[in-house]
LUMBA-258322 format. One record per atom (N, C-alpha, C, O): residue number from 1; atom name; x, y, z. Coordinates in Angstrom, 3 decimals, decimal comma. Layout:
<pts>
PT	num	atomo	X	Y	Z
PT	NUM	CA	X	Y	Z
...
</pts>
This chain:
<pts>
PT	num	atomo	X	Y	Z
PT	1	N	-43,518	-15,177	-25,074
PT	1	CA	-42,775	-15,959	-24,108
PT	1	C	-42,340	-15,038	-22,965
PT	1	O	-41,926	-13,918	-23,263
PT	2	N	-42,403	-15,443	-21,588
PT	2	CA	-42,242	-14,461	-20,707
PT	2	C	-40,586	-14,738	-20,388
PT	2	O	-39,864	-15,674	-20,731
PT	3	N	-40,274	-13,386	-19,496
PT	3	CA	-38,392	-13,212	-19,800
PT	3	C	-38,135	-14,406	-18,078
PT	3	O	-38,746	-14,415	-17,009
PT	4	N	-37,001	-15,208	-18,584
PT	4	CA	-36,773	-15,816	-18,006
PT	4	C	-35,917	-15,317	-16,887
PT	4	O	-35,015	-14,529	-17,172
PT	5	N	-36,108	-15,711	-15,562
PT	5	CA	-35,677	-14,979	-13,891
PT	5	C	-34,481	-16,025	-13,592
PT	5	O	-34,313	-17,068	-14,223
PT	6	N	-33,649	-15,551	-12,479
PT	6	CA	-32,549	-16,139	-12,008
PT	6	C	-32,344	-15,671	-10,356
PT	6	O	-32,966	-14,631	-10,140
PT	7	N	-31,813	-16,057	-9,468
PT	7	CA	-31,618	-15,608	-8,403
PT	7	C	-30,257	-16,017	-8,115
PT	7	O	-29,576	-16,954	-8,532
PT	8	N	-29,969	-14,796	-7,050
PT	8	CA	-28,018	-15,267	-6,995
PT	8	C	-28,183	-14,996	-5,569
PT	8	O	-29,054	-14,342	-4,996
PT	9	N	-27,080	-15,687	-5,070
PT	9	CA	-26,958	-16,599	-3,994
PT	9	C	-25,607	-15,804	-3,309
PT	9	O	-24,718	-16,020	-4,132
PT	10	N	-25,138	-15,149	-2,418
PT	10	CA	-23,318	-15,399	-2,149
PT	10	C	-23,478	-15,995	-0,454
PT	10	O	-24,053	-15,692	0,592
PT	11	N	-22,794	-16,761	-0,860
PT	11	CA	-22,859	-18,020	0,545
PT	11	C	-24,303	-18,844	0,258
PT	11	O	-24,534	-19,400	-0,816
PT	12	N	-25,195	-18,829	1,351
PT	12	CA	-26,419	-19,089	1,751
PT	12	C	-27,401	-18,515	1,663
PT	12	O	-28,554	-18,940	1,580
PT	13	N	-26,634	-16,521	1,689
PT	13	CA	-27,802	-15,832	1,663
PT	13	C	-28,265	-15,400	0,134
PT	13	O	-27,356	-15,126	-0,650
PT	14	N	-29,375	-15,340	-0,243
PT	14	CA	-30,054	-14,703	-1,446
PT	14	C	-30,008	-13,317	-1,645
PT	14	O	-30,711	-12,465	-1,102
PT	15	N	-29,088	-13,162	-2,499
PT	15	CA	-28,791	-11,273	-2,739
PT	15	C	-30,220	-10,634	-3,554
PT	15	O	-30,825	-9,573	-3,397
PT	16	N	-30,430	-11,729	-4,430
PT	16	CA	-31,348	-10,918	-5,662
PT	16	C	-32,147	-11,782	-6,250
PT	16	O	-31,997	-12,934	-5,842
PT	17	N	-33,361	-11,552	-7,492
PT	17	CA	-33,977	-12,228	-7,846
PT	17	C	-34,671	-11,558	-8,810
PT	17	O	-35,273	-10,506	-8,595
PT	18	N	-34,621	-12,067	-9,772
PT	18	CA	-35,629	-11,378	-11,409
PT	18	C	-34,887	-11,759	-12,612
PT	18	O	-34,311	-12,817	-12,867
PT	19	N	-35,021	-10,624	-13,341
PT	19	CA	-34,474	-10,924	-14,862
PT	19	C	-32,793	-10,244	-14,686
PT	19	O	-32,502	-9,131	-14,248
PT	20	N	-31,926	-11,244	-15,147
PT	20	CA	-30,701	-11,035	-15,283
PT	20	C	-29,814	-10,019	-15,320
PT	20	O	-28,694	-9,985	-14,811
PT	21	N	-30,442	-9,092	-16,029
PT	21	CA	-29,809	-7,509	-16,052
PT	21	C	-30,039	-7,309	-14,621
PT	21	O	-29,018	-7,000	-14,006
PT	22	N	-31,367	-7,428	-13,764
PT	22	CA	-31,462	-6,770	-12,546
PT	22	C	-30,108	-7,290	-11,391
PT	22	O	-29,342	-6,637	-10,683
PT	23	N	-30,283	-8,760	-11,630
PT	23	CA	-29,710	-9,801	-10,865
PT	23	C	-28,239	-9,252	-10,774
PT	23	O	-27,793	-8,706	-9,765
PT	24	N	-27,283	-9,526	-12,344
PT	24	CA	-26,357	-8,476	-12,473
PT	24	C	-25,831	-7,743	-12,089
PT	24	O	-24,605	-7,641	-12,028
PT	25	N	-26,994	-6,722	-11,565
PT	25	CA	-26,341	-5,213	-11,107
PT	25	C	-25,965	-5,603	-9,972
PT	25	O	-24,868	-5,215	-9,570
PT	26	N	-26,857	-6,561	-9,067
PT	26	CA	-26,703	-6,808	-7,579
PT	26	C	-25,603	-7,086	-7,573
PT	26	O	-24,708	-6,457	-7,009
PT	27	N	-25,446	-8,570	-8,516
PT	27	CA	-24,225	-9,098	-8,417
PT	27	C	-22,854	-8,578	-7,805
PT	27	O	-22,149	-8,903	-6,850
PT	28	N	-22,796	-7,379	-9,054
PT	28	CA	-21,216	-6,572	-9,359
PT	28	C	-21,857	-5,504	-8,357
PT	28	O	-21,155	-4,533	-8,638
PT	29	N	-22,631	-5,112	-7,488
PT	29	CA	-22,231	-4,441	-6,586
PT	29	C	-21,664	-5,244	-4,916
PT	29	O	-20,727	-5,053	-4,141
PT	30	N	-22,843	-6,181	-4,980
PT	30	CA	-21,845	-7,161	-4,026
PT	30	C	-20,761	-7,419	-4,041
PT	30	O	-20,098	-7,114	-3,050
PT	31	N	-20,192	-8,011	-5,034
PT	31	CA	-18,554	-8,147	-5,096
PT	31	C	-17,887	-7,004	-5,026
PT	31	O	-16,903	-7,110	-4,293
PT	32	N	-18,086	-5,514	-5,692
PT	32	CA	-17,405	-4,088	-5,194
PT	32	C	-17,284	-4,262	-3,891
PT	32	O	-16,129	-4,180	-3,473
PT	33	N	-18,360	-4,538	-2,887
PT	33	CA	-18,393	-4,447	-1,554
PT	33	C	-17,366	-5,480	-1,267
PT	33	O	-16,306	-5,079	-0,787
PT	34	N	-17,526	-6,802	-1,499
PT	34	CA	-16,762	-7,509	-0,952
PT	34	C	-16,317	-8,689	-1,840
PT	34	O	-16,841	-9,785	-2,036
PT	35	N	-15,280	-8,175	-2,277
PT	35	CA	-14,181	-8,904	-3,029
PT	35	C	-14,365	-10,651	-3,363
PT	35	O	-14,509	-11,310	-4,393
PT	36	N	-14,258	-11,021	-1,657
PT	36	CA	-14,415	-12,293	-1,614
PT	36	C	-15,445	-13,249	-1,270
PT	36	O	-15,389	-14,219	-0,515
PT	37	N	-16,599	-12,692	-2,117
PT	37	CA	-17,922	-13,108	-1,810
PT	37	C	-18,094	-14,268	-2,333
PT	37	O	-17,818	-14,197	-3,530
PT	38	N	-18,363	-15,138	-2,079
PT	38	CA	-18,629	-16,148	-3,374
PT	38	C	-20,149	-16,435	-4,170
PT	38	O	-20,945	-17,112	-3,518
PT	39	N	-20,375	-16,193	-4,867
PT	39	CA	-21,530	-15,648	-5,863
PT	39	C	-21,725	-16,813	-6,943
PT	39	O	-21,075	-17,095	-7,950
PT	40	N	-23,009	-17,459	-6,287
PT	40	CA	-24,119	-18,322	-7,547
PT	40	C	-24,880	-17,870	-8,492
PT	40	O	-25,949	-17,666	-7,917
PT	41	N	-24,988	-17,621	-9,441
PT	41	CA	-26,786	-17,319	-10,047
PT	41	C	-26,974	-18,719	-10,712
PT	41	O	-26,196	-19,442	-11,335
PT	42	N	-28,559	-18,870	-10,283
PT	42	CA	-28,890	-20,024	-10,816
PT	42	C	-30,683	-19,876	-11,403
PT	42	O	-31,683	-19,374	-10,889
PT	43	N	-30,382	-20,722	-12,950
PT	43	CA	-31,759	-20,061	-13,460
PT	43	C	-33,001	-20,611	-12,739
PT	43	O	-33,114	-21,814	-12,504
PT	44	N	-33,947	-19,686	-12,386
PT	44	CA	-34,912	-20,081	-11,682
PT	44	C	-36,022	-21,432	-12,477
PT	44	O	-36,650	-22,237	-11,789
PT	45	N	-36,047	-21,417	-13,793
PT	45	CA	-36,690	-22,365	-14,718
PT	45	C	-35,838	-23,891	-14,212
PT	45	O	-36,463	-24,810	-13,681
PT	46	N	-34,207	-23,963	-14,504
PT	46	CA	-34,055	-25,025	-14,643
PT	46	C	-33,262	-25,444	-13,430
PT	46	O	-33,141	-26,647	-13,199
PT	47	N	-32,733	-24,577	-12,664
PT	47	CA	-31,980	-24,313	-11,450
PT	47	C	-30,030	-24,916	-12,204
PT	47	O	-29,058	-25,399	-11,623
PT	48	N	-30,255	-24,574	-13,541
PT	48	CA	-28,927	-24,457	-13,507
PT	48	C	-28,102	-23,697	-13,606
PT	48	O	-28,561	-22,805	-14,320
PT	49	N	-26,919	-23,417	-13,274
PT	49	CA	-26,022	-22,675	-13,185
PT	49	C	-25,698	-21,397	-14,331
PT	49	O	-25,566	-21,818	-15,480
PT	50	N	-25,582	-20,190	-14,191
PT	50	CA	-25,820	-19,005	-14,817
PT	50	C	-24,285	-18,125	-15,247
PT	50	O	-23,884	-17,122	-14,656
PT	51	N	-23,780	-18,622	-16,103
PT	51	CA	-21,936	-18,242	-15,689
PT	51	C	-22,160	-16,205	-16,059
PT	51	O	-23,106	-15,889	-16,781
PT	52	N	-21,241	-15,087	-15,503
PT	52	CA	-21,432	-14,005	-15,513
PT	52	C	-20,175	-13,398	-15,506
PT	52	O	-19,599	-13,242	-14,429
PT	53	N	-19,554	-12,951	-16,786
PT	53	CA	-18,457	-12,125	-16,757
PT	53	C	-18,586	-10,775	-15,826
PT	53	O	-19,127	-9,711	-16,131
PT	54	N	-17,829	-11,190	-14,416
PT	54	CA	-17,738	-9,627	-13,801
PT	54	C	-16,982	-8,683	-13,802
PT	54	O	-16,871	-7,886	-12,871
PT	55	N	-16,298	-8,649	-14,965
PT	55	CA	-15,162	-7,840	-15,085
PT	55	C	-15,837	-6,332	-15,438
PT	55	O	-16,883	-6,035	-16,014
PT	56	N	-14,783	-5,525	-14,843
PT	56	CA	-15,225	-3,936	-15,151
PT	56	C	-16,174	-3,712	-14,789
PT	56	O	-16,711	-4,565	-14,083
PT	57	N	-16,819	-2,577	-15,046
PT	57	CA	-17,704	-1,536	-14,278
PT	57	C	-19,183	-2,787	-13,979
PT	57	O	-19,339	-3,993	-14,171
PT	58	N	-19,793	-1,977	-13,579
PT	58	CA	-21,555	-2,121	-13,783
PT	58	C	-21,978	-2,573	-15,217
PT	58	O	-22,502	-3,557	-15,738
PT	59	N	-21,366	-1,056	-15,682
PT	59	CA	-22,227	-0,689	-17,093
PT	59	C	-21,477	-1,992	-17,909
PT	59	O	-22,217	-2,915	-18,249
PT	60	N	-19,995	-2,082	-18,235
PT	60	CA	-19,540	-3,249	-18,806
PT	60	C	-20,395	-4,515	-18,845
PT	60	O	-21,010	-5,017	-19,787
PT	61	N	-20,265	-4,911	-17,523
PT	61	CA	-20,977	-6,505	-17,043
PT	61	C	-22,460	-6,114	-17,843
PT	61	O	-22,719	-7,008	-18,649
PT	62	N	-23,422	-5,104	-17,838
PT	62	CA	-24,498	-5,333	-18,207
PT	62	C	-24,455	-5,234	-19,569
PT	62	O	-25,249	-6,046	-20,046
PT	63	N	-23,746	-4,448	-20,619
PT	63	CA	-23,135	-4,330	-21,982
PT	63	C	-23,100	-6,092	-22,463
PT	63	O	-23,585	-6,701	-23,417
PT	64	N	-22,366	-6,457	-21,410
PT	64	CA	-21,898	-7,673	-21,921
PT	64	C	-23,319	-8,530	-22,378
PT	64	O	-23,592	-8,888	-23,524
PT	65	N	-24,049	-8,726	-21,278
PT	65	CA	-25,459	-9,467	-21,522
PT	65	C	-26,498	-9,242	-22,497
PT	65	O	-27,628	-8,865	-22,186
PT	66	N	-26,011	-9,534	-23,997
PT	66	CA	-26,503	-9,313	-24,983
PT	66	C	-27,775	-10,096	-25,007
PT	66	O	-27,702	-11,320	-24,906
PT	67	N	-29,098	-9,425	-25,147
PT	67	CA	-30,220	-10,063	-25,017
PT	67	C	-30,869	-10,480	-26,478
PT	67	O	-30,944	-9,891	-27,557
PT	68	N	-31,254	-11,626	-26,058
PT	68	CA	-31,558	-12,487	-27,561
PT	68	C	-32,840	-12,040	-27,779
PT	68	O	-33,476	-11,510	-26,868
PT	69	N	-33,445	-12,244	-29,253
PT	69	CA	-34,540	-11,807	-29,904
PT	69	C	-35,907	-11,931	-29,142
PT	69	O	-36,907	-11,219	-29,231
PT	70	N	-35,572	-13,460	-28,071
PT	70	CA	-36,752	-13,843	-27,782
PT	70	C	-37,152	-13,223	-26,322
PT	70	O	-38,151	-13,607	-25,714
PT	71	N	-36,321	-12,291	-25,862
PT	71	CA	-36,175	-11,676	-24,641
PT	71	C	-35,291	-12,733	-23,919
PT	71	O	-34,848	-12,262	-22,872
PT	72	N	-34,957	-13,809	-24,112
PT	72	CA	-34,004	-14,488	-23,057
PT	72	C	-32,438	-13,928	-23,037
PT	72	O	-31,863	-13,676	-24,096
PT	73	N	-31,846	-13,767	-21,846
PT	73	CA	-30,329	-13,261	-21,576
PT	73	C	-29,785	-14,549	-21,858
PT	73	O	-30,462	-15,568	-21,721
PT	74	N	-28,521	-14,561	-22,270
PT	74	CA	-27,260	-15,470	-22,543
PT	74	C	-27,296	-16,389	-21,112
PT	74	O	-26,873	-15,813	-20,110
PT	75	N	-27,712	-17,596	-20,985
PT	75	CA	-27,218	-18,489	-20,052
PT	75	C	-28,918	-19,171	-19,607
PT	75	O	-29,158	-20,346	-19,332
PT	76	N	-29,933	-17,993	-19,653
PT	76	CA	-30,884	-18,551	-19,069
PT	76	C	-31,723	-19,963	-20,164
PT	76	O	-31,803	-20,221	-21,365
PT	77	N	-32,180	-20,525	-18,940
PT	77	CA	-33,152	-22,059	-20,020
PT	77	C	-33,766	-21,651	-21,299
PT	77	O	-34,250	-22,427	-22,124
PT	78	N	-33,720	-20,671	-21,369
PT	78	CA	-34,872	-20,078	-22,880
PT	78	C	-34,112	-19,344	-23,822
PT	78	O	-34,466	-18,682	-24,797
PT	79	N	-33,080	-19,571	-23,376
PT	79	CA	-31,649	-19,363	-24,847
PT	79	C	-31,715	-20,899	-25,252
PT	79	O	-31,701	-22,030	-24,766
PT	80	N	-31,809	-20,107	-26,641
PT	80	CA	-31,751	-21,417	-27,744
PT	80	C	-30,644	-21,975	-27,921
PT	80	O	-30,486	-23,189	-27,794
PT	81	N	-29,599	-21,039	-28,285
PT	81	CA	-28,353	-21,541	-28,182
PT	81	C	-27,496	-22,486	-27,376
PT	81	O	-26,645	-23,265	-27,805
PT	82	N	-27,995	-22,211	-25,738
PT	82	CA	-27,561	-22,893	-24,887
PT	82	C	-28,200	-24,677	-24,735
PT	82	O	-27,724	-25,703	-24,250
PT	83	N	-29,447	-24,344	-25,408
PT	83	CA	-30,590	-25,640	-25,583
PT	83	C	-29,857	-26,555	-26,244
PT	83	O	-29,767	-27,657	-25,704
PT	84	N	-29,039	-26,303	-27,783
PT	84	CA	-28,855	-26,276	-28,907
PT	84	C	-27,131	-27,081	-28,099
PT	84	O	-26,862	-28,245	-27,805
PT	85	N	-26,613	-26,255	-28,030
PT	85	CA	-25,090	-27,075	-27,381
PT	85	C	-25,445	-28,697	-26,434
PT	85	O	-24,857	-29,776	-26,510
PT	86	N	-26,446	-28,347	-25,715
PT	86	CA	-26,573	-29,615	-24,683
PT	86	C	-27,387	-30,861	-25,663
PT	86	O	-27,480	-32,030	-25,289
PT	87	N	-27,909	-30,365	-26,903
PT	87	CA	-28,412	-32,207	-27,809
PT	87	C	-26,837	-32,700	-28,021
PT	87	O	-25,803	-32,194	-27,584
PT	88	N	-26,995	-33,617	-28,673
PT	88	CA	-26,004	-34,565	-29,358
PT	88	C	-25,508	-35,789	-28,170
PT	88	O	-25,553	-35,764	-26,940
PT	89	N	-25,171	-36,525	-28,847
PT	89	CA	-24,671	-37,592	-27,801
PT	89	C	-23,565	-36,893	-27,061
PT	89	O	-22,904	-35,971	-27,538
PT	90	N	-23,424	-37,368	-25,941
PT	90	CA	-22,265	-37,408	-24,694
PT	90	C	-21,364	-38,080	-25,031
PT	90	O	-21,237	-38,563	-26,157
PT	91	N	-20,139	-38,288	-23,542
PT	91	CA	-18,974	-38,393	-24,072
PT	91	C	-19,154	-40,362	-24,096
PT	91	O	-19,886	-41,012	-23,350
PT	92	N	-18,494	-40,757	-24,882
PT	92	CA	-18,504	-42,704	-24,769
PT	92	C	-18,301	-43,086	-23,269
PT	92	O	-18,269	-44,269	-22,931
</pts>
């Protein structure tokens, strides 16, 4: 299965684009630069939304992104887990 890509966004403009760890780094250096950036990642498979603890360093934020067996990062369409939360019926 090939590793699933994401691209992040702050405003309009496109900071980055690839596999999550890369995306990441951009991320948390953009925001070092500028605090009040406002910052999307969105998975390139399903175009949904990619949530990203930016707390602490570089190295932290990328620590954090524990990569699953199948090569997919936490959030992207090809986490099972995330597949797995969205079955079941909705709300009445």
């Amino acid at each position: 299965m090939a590793k699933s890509t994401c691209t992040a966004f702050a405003g309009s403009r496109r900071i980055a684009s690839g596999d999550l760890t890369s995306v990441a780094a951009k991320v948390k250096e953009t925001m070092e630069r500028d605090g009040r950036a406002v910052i999307l990642i969105f998975d390139d498979a399903t175009s949904e939304p990619i949530e990203l603890d930016t707390r602490g360093t570089v190295d932290d934020v990328l620590r954090r992104l524990a990569v699953q067996p199948d090569g997919a990062a936490p959030g992207c369409a090809a986490d099972p887990q995330m597949n797995a939360a969205r079955r079941g019926p909705g709300r009445p």
